[in-house]
N, C-alpha and C positions, 0 to 999 in steps of 0.2 A: 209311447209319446215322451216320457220321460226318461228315457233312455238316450230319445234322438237326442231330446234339446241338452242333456248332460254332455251330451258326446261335440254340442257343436263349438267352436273353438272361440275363445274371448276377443271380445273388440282387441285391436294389439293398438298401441302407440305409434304413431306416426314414426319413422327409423329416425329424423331429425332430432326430436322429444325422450327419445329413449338414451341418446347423449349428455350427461352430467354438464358439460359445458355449456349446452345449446338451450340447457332446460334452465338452466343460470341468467344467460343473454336472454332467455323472454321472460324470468319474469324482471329483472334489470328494463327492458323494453316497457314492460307494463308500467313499471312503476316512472318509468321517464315520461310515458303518453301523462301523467295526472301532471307528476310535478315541472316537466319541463316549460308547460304554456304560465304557471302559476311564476315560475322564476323569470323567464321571460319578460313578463310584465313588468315587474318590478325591479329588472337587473338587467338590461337589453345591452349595456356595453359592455365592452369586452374587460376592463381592466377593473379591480377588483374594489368594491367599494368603499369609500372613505369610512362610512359608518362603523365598519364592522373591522377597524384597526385599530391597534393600541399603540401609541407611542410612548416606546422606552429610553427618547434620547433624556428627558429630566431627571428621570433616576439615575440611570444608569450616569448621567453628567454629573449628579451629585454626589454617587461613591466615588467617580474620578476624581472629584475636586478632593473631597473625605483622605483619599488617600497621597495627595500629593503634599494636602497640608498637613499633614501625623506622621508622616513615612520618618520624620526624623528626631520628634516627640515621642510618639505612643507605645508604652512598655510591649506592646502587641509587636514592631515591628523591631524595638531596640533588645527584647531579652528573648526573641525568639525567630524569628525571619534573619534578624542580624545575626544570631549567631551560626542559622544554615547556611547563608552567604559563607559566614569566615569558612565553615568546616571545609563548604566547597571549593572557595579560593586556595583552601591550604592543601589539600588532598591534591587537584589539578597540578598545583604548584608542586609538590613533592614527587607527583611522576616524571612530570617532567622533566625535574631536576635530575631525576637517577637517569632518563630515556638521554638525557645531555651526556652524564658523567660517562655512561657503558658509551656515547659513541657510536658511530654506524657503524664501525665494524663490532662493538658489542649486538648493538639490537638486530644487527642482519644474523649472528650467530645465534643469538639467541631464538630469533624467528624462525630459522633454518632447522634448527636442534627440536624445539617442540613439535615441528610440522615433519622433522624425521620422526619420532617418537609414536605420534598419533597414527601418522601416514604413509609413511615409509622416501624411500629415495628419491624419488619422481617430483613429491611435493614438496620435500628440503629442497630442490635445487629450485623448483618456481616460485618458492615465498625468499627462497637467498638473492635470486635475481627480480623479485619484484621489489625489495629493499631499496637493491642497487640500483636499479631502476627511476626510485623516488631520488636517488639524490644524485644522476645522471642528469635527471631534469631540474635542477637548482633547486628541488623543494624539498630537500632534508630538513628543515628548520618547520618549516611550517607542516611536512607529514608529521614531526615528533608532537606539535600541538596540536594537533587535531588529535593523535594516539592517545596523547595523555588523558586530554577534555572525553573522548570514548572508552577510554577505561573505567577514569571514573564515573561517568553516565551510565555504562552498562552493568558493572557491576551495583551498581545502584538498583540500575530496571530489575537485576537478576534478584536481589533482594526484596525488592519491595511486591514484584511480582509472582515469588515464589510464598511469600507469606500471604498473598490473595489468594492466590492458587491453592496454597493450603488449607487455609479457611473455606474455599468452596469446595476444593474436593472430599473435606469431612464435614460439611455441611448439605445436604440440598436447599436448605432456607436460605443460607446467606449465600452458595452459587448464583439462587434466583434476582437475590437482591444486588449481587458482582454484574450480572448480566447486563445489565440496562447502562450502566457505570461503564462498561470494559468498552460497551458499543459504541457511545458518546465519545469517549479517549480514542476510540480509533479514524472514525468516522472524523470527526471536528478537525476542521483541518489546519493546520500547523501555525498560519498567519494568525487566527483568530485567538489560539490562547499564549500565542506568543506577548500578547498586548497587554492582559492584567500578569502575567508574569512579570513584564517588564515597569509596571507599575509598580508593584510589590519590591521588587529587588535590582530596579534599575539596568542600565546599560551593561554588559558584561560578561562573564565567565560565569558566575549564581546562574542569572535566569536561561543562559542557552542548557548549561547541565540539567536543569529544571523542564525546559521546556523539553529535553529530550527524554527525559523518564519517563514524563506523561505520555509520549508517542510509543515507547518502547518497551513500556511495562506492559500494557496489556497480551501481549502473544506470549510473555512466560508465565503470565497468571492462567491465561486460558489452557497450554498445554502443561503445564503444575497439574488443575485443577482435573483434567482427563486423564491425565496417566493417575489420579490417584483412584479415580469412580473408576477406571477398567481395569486395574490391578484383579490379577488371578482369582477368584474368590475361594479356591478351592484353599491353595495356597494360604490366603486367609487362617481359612477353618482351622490346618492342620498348626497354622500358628498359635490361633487362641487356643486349643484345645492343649497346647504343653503351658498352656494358665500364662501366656505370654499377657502382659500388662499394653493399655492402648498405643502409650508412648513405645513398650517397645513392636510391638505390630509393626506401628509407623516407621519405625529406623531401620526395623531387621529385614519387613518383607514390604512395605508400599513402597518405599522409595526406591528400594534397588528392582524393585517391578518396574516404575516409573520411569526407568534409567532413561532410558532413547527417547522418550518425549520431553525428559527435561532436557536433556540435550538440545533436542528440534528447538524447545524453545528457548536455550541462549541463542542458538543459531540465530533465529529468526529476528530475535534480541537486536545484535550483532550489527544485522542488517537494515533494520529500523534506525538505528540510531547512526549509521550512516550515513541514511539517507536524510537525515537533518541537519549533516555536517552543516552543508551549504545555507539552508536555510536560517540555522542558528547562528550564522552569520551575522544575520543581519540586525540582530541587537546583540554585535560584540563578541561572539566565541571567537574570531582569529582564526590561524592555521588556512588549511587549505581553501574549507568551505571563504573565507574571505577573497582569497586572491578571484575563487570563480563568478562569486558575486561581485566583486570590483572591475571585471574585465567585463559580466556581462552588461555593466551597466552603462561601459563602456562602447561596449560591443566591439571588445577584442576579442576576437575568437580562438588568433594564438594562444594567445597569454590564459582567457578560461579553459582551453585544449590543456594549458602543461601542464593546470593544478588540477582538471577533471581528470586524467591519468592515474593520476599516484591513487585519487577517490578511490577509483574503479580496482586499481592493483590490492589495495587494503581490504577493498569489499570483496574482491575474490580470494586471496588467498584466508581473509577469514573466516568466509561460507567454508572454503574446501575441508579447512583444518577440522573448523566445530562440524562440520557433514560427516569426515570420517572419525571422528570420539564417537559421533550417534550412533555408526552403524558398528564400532566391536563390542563383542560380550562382553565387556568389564575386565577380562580378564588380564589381556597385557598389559594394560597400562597399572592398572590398581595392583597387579601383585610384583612389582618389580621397583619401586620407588628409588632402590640402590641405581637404579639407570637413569633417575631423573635426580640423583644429585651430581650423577656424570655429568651431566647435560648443562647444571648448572655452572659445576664448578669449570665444563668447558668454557662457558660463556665469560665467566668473571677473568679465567685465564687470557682470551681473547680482545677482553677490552684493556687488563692490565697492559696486554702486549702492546696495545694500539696508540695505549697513554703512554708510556715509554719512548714510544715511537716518534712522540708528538702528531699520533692522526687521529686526535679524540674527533674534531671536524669534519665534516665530508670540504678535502680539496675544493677551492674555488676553480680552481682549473681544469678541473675535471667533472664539467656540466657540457651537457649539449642543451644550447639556444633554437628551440623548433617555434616560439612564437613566429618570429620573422617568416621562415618559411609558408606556416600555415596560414598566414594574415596572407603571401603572395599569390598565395593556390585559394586563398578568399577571397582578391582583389578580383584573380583569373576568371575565380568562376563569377563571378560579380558580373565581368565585362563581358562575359562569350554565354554563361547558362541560364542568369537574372531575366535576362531579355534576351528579345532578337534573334534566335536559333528559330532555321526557316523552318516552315511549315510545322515546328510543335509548339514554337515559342516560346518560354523562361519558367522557371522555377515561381518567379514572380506573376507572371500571366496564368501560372497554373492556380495558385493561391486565392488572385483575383476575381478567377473562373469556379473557383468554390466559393469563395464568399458570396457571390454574388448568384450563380445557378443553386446553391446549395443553404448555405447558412442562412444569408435575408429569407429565403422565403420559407425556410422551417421558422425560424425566429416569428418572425411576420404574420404567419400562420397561426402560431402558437399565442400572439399576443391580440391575434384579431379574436380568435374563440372566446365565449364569453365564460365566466371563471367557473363557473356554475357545470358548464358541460367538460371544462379540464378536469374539476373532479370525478363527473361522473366516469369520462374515460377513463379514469385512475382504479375508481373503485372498480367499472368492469373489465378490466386488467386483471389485479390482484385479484376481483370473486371467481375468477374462471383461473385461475392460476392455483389459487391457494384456498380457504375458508372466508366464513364472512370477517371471522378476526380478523384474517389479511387485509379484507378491504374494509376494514372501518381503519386501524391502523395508515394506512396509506391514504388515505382519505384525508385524516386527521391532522398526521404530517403534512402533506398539499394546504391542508386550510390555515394552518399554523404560518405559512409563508405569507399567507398574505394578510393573516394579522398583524407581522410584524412588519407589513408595509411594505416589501421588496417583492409584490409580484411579477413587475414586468421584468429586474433585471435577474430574478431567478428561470422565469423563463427564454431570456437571451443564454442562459451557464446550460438551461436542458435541451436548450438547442443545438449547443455546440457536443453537448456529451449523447445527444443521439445519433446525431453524423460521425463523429467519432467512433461511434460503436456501432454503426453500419459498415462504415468500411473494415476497422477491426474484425467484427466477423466474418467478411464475405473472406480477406486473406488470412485469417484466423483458419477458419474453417479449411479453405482448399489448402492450405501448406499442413495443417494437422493432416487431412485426410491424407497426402502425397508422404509424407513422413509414417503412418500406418502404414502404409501399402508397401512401402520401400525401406531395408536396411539402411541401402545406401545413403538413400532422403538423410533418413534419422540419421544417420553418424553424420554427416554434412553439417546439419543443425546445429546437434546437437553442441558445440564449442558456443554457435554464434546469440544461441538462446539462454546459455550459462550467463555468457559477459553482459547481453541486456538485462538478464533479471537482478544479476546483483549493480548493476548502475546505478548512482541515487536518481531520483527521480528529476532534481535540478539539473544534472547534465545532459540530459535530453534537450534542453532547449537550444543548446550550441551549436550541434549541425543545424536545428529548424532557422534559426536567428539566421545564420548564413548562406543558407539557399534559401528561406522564402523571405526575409524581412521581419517586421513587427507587425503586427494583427491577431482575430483572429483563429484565420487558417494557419501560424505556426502552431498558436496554441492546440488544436487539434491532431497537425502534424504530430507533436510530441505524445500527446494523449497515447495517440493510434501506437506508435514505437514501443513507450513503455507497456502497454496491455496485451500486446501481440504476444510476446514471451508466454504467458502463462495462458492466455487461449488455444495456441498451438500444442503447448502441452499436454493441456488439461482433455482436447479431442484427440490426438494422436493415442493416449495413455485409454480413455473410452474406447475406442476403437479396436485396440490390441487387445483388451479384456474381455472382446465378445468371445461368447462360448464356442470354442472350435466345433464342438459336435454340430451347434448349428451351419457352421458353414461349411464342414464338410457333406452334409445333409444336402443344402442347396448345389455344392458342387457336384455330387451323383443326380440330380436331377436336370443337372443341365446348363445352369444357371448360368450368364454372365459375370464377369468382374462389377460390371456397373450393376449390375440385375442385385450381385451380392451385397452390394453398400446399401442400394437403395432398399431393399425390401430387409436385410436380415443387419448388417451393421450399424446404419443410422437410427431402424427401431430401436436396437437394443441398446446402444450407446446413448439411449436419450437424457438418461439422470447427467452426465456426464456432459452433453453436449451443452444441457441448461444448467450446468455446474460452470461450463464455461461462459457460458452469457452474462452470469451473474459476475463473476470474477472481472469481465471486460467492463462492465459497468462501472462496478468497483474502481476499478485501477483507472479508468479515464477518467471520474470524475475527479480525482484525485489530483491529476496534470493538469486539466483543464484549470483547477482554480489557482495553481499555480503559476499557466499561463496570464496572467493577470498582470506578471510581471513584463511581459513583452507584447503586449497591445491585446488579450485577452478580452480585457472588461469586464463587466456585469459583476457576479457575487466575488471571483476571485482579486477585479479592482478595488472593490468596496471591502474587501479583507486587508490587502496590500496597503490602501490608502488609509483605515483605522490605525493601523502598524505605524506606518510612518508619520502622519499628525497627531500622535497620541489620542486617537479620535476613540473610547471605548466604545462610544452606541452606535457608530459605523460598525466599529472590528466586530463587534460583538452578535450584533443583530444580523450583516451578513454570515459569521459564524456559524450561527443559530438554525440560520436558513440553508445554507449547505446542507448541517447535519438532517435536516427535515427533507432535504429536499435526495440526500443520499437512501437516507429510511423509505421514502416512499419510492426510489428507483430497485431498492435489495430484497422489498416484499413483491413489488411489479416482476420479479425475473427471477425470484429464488422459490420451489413448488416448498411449502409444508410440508411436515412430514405426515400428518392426516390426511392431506390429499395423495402423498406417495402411497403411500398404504390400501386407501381406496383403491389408486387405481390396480394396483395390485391384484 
C-alpha cells in the first residue's frame, strides 16, 4: 500500500500558475480585490488629489529671484561662474578666430586630409564636398560658428566625461553613485536645464557651451567607465606581475584596452552635442542652430531646409570620421605621426595660398539660394497635398484623423482612469517584466508626477508617446524584419538609416511643419522619424544573429520562411527585439517634448514656456516630470537582468 500511494503522482499546478508571469498578475489581482474598493472610496475621480501634492513654485521662485538679484554681486558668481563664462567666451572666440583666418579653403583641406588619414579616399572627397557644400548654401559663416561653439563643447564633454568615466571605471562605489547622475543628465530634457543655466550665466555662448556638456558628457563617461571594467583581465595580471605601479597599469594596459569604446564614446560625444546645435539656440549659441530656430519660428521651411543641411552634413561626416578611428588597431594612425605633420603643414600651405589669393571668404557669388524653391514646392504641396486630394484627402485631414480617432481618446482614456489604478497598471507592467524593484521604482516615479502637480498634462505627453511608439513598432519591426530577410532590403536602407540617425533631433520637425501643420500629430510625426532608425536597426541586427544551426534545423524539417520567423527567429531575437522597444520609447519621448515647440503641448509646452518666461518652477517641475515620467517608461519596457537570467 505504501508503495502504491509513493508511486501516485503529486497534485500538479494548474499550467496557467506554473507561469512566472501569471503567478505575478494573481497575486497583483489579489491584492487589487482588498485595496482597489478601499481606494475607490476615498479617490473615485480620476485626476489626482490636491492633498497629496506639493507646490514648488515659492521656493523654487525664491532661488529665482536669489539669483537674479547676486548674479551681479555675489563673489559666488563674480570670482567663479564669471570667470568660466570668460574662459568659454575666449576659447570659442579663439576657434573661431583660426577656423576664419585658414578660410574654407584651409578648413575643407584640412577636413579632407584628417578624414583621408583615418578613412581613406572615399571619405576625403565626402567630407571635401560636404565643406563645399556648407558654403554652396551661403552658410559658411554661421557652419564656422556652430564648428567652433562644438569644438569647444565637445572637447569639454570629452574631458569632463572621461574623468567620470575614470573614476567609475576604477571604482564600483562611485560607478554606483555616477549611475543615478549620468541617468538624470540624459533623460532631463534639454529645455528644462537650459533655464537655471541661463540664470546662472545668462543669454549667450557660456550657457549653450554649458548646457551642451551636460547633454554630452554622459556617453563618454559611461563608455570611459566600461571599456575600463572589461579591459582583458588577464592582460592585467601579466602587467602587475612585472611590479607595474597602478598609474602605470592605467596608461600602459587599460586605456590602450579601452581604445574602441573611448573612441565610440567621442563619437557619440560628437553627435550629442550636435543635436543641441539648434536647441542651444535658443538662449544665444548663434550659427546654424539659430538660422533653423528663426525660420521655424517662422515657418520658413526654405530657409530652416539650408541651415538644417549643412547640421546634417557635419553630423555625418563627423560620425563617419570618429566611426572609422574606432574600428582601426591603433596602429596606423599612432605609428606614423610624420604623416600627420604632412597633412598639417598641407593644410597651412592651402590656406596661405588661398590668403594670397585673396579667397580667405567663401565667394558671395558662389552660393546656391534653395530657400525660394523649397518655400514653392511648400506652397505646392500646401495647395494640392494639405487638402483636397480626392478620395485620400491631405496631409492635414490625415493629422486631424489621428488626433482625433487616435490621440483624444488615448489621452481621454488615460485621464478618465483614476490615478490609483494608472499606477497599479504601472506596477503590473514592470512586475511582470522585471522584479518587484522594477515595480516599486516605476511606481514611485508615476507617483512623484503627480506630487509635483502635473498629472494630467504628463498624461496628454504618455499619450502621444504611446501612439508614437505603436506606430514606430508596427514599421519598426516589418522594414527590420524585410531588411533581415533581404541583402538587398539592407543595402537599400542602409544610406537612408545613416542620414536619419545622425540628424539632430530639431530638424525633424521641418518636413512635419510642412506637410502636417502645428499640433499634436506633427509632434508625433517627428517622434515616429527620429526612432525608426535605431528600431529597424536594432531588429534587423537580432534577427541576423539567430543561430544558423537553428534555422537550418527548421529548414530540413520542412519549415516555411514564415513558419521560420515565427517559431525560431522572433523567439530567439526576443532580448533584441525588447532592446528595440526600449530604445523606441526612448528616442520618441525625447521628440515628443520637443515637439512642444510646434503645437505639442502638455510637459514639452510647459518646458518650452519655463525657458522662455524665465518661469524656473514651470521649467523645472515640468523637467522633473519628464525625467519620472521617462524612468517609469525605461523600467515598463527594459527586462532586468535577474529576470533575463531566470528566464534563462
Amino acid at each position: 500500500m505504501a508503495t502504491v500511494t509513493a508511486s501516485l503522482p503529486r497534485p500538479a499546478l494548474p499550467g496557467v500558475l506554473r507561469h512566472r508571469a501569471a503567478s505575478k498578475l494573481l497575486l497583483l489581482a489579489l491584492a487589487a480585490a482588498v485595496l482597489v474598493p478601499l481606494a475607490d472610496a476615498h479617490w473615485s475621480s480620476g485626476s489626482w488629489p490636491g492633498a497629496l501634492t506639493v507646490d514648488l513654485s515659492g521656493p523654487l521662485g525664491r532661488a529665482n529671484d536669489w539669483i537674479i538679484d547676486n548674479r551681479d554681486s555675489s563673489p559666488l558668481f563674480l570670482y567663479f561662474f564669471g570667470y568660466v563664462s570668460n574662459a568659454v567666451v575666449l576659447s570659442v572666440r579663439a576657434v573661431y578666430l583660426v577656423l576664419l583666418a585658414a578660410g574654407w579653403a584651409g578648413v575643407t583641406a584640412l577636413g579632407a586630409l584628417v578624414a583621408w588619414r583615418v578613412a581613406g579616399v572615399r571619405l576625403a572627397a565626402g567630407t571635401g564636398a560636404a565643406f563645399l557644400a556648407c558654403g554652396l548654401l551661403g552658410m559658411w559663416v554661421p557652419t564656422m560658428q556652430t564648428l567652433a561653439l562644438m569644438v569647444v563643447a565637445v572637447l569639454t564633454s570629452v574631458i569632463v566625461g572621461a574623468l567620470l568615466g575614470l573614476a567609475g571605471g576604477l571604482s564600483a562605489r562611485t560607478d554606483r553613485a555616477l549611475r543615478p547622475v549620468l541617468d538624470t543628465m540624459q533623460v532631463l530634457p534639454a529645455f528644462a536645464y537650459l533655464l537655471p543655466v541661463v540664470l546662472v550665466f545668462g543669454i549667450g555662448v557660456p550657457a549653450a557651451v554649458l548646457a551642451t556638456v551636460v547633454y554630452a558628457a554622459p556617453p563618454m563617461a559611461r563608455l570611459t567607465a566600461l571599456g575600463l571594467r572589461e579591459a582583458d583581465p588577464e592582460v592585467l595580471e601579466a602587467v602587475e606581475s612585472l611590479g607595474a605601479t597602478g598609474r602605470q597599469r592605467l596608461l600602459t594596459a587599460r586605456l590602450p584596452l579601452a581604445r574602441k569604446q573611448l573612441l565610440l564614446g567621442l563619437n557619440q560625444t560628437i553627435m550629442m552635442a550636435l543635436s543641441m546645435a539648434v536647441i542651444a539656440s535658443v538662449i544665444g549659441a548663434g550659427g546654424l542652430g539659430d538660422r533653423v530656430y528663426q525660420a521655424l519660428a517662422s515657418v520658413d521651411v526654405g530657409a530652416a531646409l539650408a541651415a538644417g543641411i549643412p547640421i546634417v552634413l557635419l553630423a555625418v561626416v563627423l560620425d563617419r570620421v570618429t566611426a572609422a578611428a574606432g574600428e582601426q588597431s591603433g596602429e596606423p594612425t599612432a605609428s606614423h605621426p610624420r604623416r600627420w605633420l604632412y597633412a598639417l603643414g598641407a593644410t597651412v600651405a592651402v590656406a596661405l595660398a588661398a590668403r594670397l589669393a585673396g579667397a580667405v571668404d567663401w565667394p558671395s557669388g558662389r552660393t546656391l539660394d534653395i530657400a525660394g524653391p523649397v518655400n514653392r514646392v511648400v506652397d505646392w504641396m500646401t495647395a494640392h497635398l494639405y487638402s483636397g486630394v480626392p478620395y485620400l484627402g491631405g496631409t492635414a485631414d490625415w493629422a486631424g484623423h489621428f488626433t482625433t480617432w487616435v490621440l483624444d481618446p488615448v489621452r481621454d482614456g488615460l485621464q478618465w482612469l483614476p490615478w490609483w489604478s494608472v499606477l497599479l497598471i504601472v506596477a503590473a507592467l514592470a512586475w511582470v517584466i522585471g522584479t518587484w524593484r522594477t515595480a516599486l521604482t516605476a511606481v514611485l516615479a508615476m507617483a512623484a508626477i503627480g506630487v509635483l502637480g502635473v498629472w494630467k498634462p504628463s498624461l496628454d505627453t504618455l499619450s502621444q508617446v504611446l501612439a508614437a511608439v505603436a506606430v514606430t513598432l508596427v514599421l519598426g519591426f516589418a522594414t527590420g524584419i524585410a531588411a533581415a530577410r533581404s541583402d538587398r532590403c539592407e543595402r537599400a536602407l542602409r544610406p537612408v538609416l545613416d542620414v536619419c540617425q545622425t540628424m539632430p533631433q530639431f530638424v525633424y520637425l521641418i518636413p512635419v511643419v510642412a506637410l502636417f501643420g502645428v499640433g499634436r500629430a506633427p509632434a508625433v510625426a517627428a517622434a515616429v522619424v527620429y526612432a525608426l532608425p535605431a528600431v529597424v536597426r536594432i531588429t534587423a541586427q537580432g534577427l541576423r544573429e539567430v543561430d544558423p544551426a537553428a534555422l537550418e534545423s527548421a529548414r530540413s524539417l520542412g519549415a516555411t520562411g514564415a513558419q521560420q520567423l515565427r517559431q525560431i527567429q522572433l523567439p530567439l531575437a526576443r532580448p533584441a527585439l525588447l532592446l528595440a522597444v526600449n530604445q523606441g520609447v526612448v528616442l520618441v519621448l525625447a521628440v515628443v517634448i520637443i515637439g512642444g515647440l510646434v503645437g505639442g503641448g502638455a510637459l514639452g509646452y510647459d518646458a518650452v514656456f519655463g525657458l522662455a518666461q524665465g518661469d524656473l518652477a514651470t521649467g523645472l517641475v515640468a523637467g522633473a516630470a519628464i525625467v519620472c515620467l521617462g524612468l517609469m517608461l525605461d523600467r515598463v519596457t527594459q527586462p532586468t537582468e535577474r529576470r533575463a537570467k531566470k528566464g534563462a
